[in-house]
Structure formats: structure tokens, C-alpha cells
C-alpha positions as CSV (number, residue, x, y, z in Angstrom):
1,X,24.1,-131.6,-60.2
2,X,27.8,-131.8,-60.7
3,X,29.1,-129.8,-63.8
4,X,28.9,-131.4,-67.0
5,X,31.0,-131.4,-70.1
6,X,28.7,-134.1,-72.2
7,X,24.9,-132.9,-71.5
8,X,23.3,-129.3,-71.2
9,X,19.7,-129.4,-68.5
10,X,17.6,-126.8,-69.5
11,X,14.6,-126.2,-67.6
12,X,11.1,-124.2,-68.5
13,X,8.9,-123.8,-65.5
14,X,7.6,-128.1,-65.0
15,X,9.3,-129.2,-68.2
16,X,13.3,-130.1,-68.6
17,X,14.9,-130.7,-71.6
18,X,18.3,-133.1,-71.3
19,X,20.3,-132.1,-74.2
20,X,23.4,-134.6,-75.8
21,X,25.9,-132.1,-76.3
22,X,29.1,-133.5,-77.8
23,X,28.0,-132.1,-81.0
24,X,31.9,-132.6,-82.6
25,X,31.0,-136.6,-82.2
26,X,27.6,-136.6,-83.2
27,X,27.0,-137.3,-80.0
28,X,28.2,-140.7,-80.0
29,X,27.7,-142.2,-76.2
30,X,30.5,-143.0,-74.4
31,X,31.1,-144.0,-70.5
32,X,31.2,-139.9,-69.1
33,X,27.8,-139.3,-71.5
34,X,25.6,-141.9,-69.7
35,X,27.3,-141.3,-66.4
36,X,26.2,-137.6,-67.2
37,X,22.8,-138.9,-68.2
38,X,21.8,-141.4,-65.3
39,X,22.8,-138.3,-62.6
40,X,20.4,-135.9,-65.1
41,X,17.5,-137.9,-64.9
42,X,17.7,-139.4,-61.5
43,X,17.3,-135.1,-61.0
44,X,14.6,-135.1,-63.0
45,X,12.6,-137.9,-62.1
46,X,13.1,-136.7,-58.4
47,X,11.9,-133.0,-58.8
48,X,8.3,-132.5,-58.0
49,X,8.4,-129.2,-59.8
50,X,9.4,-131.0,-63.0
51,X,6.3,-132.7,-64.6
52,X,7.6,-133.9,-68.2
53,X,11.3,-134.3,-69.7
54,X,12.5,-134.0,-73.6
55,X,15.8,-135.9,-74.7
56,X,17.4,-134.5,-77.3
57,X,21.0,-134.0,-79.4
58,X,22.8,-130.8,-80.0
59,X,24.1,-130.1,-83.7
60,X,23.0,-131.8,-86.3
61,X,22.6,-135.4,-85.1
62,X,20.3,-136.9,-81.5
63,X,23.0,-139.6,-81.4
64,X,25.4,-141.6,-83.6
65,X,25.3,-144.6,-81.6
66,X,28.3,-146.0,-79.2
67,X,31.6,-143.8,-79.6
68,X,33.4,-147.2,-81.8
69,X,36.3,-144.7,-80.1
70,X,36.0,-145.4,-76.5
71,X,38.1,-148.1,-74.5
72,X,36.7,-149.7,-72.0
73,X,38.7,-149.2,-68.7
74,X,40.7,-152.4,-66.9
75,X,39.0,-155.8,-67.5
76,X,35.4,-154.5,-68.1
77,X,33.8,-156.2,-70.9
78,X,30.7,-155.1,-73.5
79,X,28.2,-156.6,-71.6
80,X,29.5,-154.8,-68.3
81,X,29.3,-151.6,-70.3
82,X,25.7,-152.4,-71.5
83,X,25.0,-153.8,-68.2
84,X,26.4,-150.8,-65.8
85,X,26.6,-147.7,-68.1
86,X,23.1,-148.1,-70.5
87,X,20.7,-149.9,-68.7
88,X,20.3,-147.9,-65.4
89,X,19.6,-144.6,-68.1
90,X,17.7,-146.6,-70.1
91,X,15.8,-148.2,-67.4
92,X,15.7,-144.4,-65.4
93,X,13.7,-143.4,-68.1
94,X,11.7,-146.4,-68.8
95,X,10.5,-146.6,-65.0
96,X,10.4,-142.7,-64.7
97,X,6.9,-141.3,-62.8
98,X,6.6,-138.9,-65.5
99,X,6.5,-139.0,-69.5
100,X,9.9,-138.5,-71.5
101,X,9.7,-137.2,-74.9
102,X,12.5,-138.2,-77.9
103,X,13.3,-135.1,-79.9
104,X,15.1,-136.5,-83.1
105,X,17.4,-135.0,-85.0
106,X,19.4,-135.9,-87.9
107,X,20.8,-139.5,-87.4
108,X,19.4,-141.7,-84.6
109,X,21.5,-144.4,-84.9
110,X,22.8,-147.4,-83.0
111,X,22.1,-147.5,-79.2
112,X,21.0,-144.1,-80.0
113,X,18.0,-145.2,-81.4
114,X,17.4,-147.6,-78.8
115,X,17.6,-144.5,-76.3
116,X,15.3,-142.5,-78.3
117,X,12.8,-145.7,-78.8
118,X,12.4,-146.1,-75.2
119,X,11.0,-142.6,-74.2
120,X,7.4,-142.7,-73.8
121,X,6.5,-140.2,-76.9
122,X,8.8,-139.4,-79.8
123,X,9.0,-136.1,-82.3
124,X,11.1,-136.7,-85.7
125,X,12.4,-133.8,-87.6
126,X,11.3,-133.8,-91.5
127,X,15.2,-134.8,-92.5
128,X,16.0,-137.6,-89.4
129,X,16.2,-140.6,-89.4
130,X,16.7,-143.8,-87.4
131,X,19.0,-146.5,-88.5
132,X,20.3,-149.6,-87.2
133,X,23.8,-149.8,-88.1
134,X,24.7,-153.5,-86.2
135,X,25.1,-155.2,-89.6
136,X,27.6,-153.6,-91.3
137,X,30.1,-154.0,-88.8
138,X,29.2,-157.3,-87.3
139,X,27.3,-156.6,-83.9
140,X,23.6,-156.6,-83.5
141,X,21.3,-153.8,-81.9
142,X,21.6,-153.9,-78.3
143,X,20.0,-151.4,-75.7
144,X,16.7,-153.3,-76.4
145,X,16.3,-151.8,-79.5
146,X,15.2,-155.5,-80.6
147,X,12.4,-155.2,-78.4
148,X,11.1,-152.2,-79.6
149,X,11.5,-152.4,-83.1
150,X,9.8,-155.9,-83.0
151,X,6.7,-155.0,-81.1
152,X,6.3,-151.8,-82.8
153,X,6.6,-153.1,-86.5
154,X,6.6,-156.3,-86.3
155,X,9.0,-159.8,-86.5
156,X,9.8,-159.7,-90.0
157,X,9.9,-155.5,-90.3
158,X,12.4,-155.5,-87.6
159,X,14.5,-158.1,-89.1
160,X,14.4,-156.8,-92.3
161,X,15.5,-152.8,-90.2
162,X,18.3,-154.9,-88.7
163,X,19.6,-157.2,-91.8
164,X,19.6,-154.0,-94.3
165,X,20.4,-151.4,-92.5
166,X,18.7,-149.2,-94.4
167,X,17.8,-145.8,-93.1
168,X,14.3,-145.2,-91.9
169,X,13.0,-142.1,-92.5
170,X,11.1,-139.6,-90.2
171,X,7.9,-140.1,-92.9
172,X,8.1,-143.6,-92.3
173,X,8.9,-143.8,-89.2
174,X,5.8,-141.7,-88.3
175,X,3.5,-144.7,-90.7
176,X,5.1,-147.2,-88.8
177,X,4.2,-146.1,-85.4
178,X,7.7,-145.5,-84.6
179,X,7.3,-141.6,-83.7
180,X,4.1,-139.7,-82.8
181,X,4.9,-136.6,-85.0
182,X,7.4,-135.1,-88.0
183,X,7.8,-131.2,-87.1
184,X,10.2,-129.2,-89.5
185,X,14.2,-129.2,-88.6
186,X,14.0,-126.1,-87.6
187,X,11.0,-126.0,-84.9
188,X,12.1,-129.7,-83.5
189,X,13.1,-128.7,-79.8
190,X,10.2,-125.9,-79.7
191,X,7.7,-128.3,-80.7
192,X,8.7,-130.8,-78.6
193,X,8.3,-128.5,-75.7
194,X,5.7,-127.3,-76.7
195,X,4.3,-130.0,-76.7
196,X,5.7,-130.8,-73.0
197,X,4.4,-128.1,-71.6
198,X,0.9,-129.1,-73.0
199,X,1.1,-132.7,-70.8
200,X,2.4,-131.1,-68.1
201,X,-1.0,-129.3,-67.6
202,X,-3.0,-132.5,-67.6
203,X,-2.8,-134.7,-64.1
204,X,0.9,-136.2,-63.3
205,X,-0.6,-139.2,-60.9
206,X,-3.0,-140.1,-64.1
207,X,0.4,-139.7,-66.4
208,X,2.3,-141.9,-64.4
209,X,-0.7,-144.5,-64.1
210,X,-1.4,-144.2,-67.5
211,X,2.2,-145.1,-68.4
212,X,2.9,-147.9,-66.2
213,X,-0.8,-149.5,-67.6
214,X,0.9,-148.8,-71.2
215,X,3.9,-150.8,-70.4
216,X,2.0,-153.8,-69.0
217,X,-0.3,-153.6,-71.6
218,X,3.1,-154.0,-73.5
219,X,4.6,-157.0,-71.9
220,X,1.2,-158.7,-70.4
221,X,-1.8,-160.1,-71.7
222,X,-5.4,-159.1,-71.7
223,X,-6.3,-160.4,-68.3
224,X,-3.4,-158.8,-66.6
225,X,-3.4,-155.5,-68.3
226,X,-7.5,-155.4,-67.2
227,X,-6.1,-156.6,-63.3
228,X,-3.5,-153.4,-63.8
229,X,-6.3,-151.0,-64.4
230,X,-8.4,-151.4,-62.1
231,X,-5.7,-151.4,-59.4
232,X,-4.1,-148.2,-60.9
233,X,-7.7,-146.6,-61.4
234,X,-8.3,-146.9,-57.6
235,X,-4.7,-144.8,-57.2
236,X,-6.3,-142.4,-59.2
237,X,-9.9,-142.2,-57.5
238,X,-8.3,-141.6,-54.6
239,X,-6.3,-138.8,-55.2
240,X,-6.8,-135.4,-54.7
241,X,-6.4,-134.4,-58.7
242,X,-9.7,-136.1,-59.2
243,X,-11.3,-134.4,-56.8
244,X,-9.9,-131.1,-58.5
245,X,-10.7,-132.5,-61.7
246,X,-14.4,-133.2,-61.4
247,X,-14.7,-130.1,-59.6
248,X,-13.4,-127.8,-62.3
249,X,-15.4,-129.7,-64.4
250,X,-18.5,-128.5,-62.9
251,X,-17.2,-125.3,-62.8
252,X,-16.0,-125.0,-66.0
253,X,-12.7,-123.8,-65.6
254,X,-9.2,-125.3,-65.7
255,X,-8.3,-127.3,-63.3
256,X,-5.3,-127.2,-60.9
257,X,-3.2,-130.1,-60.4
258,X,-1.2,-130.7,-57.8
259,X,0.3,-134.5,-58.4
260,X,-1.5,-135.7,-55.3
């Protein structure tokens, strides 16, 4: 990777964490953040030795949305910006073989949240929170935070997230489905890995099944989702990890997975 003035890659053995690190602007995402970003995790997502990712902010804040700062350059417009700069990072992580965990801290706001929504397992601080700013300065959430708002709460919760802009909580968020876990400020980024380093012992092949059946149970119906799984459960059957798996099963010890 080149050398990078907006994101710090830290790496542990098979887990990577992809700090935000323009702590002086809350991390706000501008065009050299996400061009940062989408060379990151194309790294990530390509490196066998790298099993499971954490996204998180430095300072006191994952992100405070788009940098309302930034000028687009020449003739490009919003949607080119949310068309070329967010959705290949967005999507990078969405279609990655391997889960991404959202480590939030402090605000989580605008596209931010939208960011940290669409990773595949979320852990809140006690003191963040996510909020959807959009209203009060006459825009509405973009980055598909729409989408994941309203199939995680619901039509009229969503709406109401949106219209208010009220902050959401980490407690609440965790009632509402919108994280997995609250962890105290202080032990956010050690927990997440921690955590991390826990999936990264269980099979990659039946994590990246397991994730694309997720997102098609998402988006599909019951018949497809049922089609899905049985043509992912064959990928799996076949594969050398559940060879290894049944066999250190009988053999009661742990097994050893290789990702093939």
C-alpha cells in the first residue's frame, strides 16, 4: 500500500483493523479518505493471511459524516461523488469474502453511519451514538443508510431516525438490533479485536458462505434464501475445512483451518 495521510492499517496475526484517522475533523470523509479506504480494503479482502477486519475512528468520534468542507473537483456532481468515491468502499466491504466488524466511537453520524451499518457485525461504545443528521440541513441519508435503517427497525422507526434527528444511543441501538454489543469507551478497539480474533479461529469458507446466505436472506424471499443454502452448503461439503472439522471433532481437539 501507498503511504497514507487519512487511515492507519494495523494488523494482529489474521485480523486488520482499518483505522479513520483525521481525528482534527472528526473524521469527516472526504474524497483522499475513501480513496485511502477502497486501496485498504481491496488489501485486505485480497490477503489470505487476513481472516477478519475492524473499521474504526481515531479520537473521539468513528466518523462525522461527509466533510460539508470539501469541493468537489471540475464538473463532478453529488451523485458522482456517491457514485465513484462511496460506493466501491461501501460495496468492497459489503461483497468482502470475510466478516468486517464496525467499532463505534463517539458520533457516527451521516454517511458515517451508513459505513458503519454496512459491516457485517457492529461494537458500540457505552457513550456513541448514531445519528442521522440529513434533516437539519436539507439532504437526506444517502450511502444506503435508508436501507439499513429500514430493514433493521423498521418503515416507521427509520422515518421517525431520519425526520428527528435525534441521537440514537449505543443502549438503544444495541435493543434495536442496530449493534451486536456496547463494550465500555475505553476497551472499544480491544474488544472488537478480541472479538475478531475469536471468528478468525472458526472456518473462513463457512464465514464467507454464511455471509453471502445472510445478505440474500436480506434481499430475497424464503424460497430463494432455501435455493442459496443448499448451493452454498455443497461449497462447504466440499471443502477441505470440513474434512478438518469433523475430524477434530472426533478427536476432540481444535481444529485447523486452512480456508480451503
Amino acid at each position: 500500500m501507498s503511504d497514507c495521510q487519512s487511515i492507519r492499517l494495523e494488523t494482529d496475526g489474521p485480523v486488520a483493523t482499518l483505522f479513520l484517522d483525521r481525528p482534527e475533523k472528526l473524521n469527516a470523509m472526504d474524497i483522499a479518505i475513501l480513496d485511502e479506504m477502497k486501496e485498504a480494503i481491496a488489501w485486505i479482502n485480497s490477503d489470505e493471511s487476513i481472516r477478519v477486519a475492524v473499521l474504526t475512528g481515531s479520537g473521539r468520534s468513528f466518523c462525522a459524516g461527509a466533510d460539508l468542507t470539501m469541493a468537489l473537483p471540475g464538473d463532478r456532481t453529488v451523485a458522482d461523488h456517491l457514485n465513484e468515491d462511496h460506493r466501491p468502499v461501501l460495496m468492497a466491504v459489503r461483497e468482502s469474502p470475510k466478516p468486517w466488524i464496525s467499532a463505534v466511537n463517539g458520533a457516527c453520524a451521516g454517511i458515517g453511519s451508513a459505513h458503519a451499518m454496512n459491516c457485517d457485525l457492529t461494537v458500540m461504545a457505552e457513550d456513541a451514538f448514531l445519528y442521522q443528521a440529513f434533516a437539519a440541513i436539507g439532504l437526506v441519508p444517502d450511502g444506503a443508510a435508508t436501507w439499513h435503517l429500514t430493514h433493521t427497525v423498521g418503515r416507521k422507526l427509520a422515518y421517525e431516525m431520519i425526520a428527528t434527528g435525534d441521537r440514537i444511543s449505543a443502549a438503544r441501538c444495541l435493543e434495536l438490533g442496530l449493534c451486536n454489543r456496547v463494550v465500555p469507551a475505553a476497551d472499544l478497539v480491544s474488544e472488537a479485536q478480541a472479538w475478531a480474533h475469536t471468528l478468525a479461529d472458526r472456518a473462513p469458507l463457512s464465514l464467507r458462505y454464511a455471509k453471502q446466505a445472510v445478505w440474500t436472506a436480506a434481499e430475497g424471499d424464503l424460497s430463494a434464501t432455501y435455493d442459496r443454502e443448499v448451493e452454498l452448503q455443497m461449497l462447504c461439503n466440499a471443502s477441505d475445512d470440513f474434512q478438518e472439522g469433523v475430524r477434530a471433532f472426533m478427536q476432540k481437539r481444535k481444529p485447523e483451518f486452512k480456508g480451503r
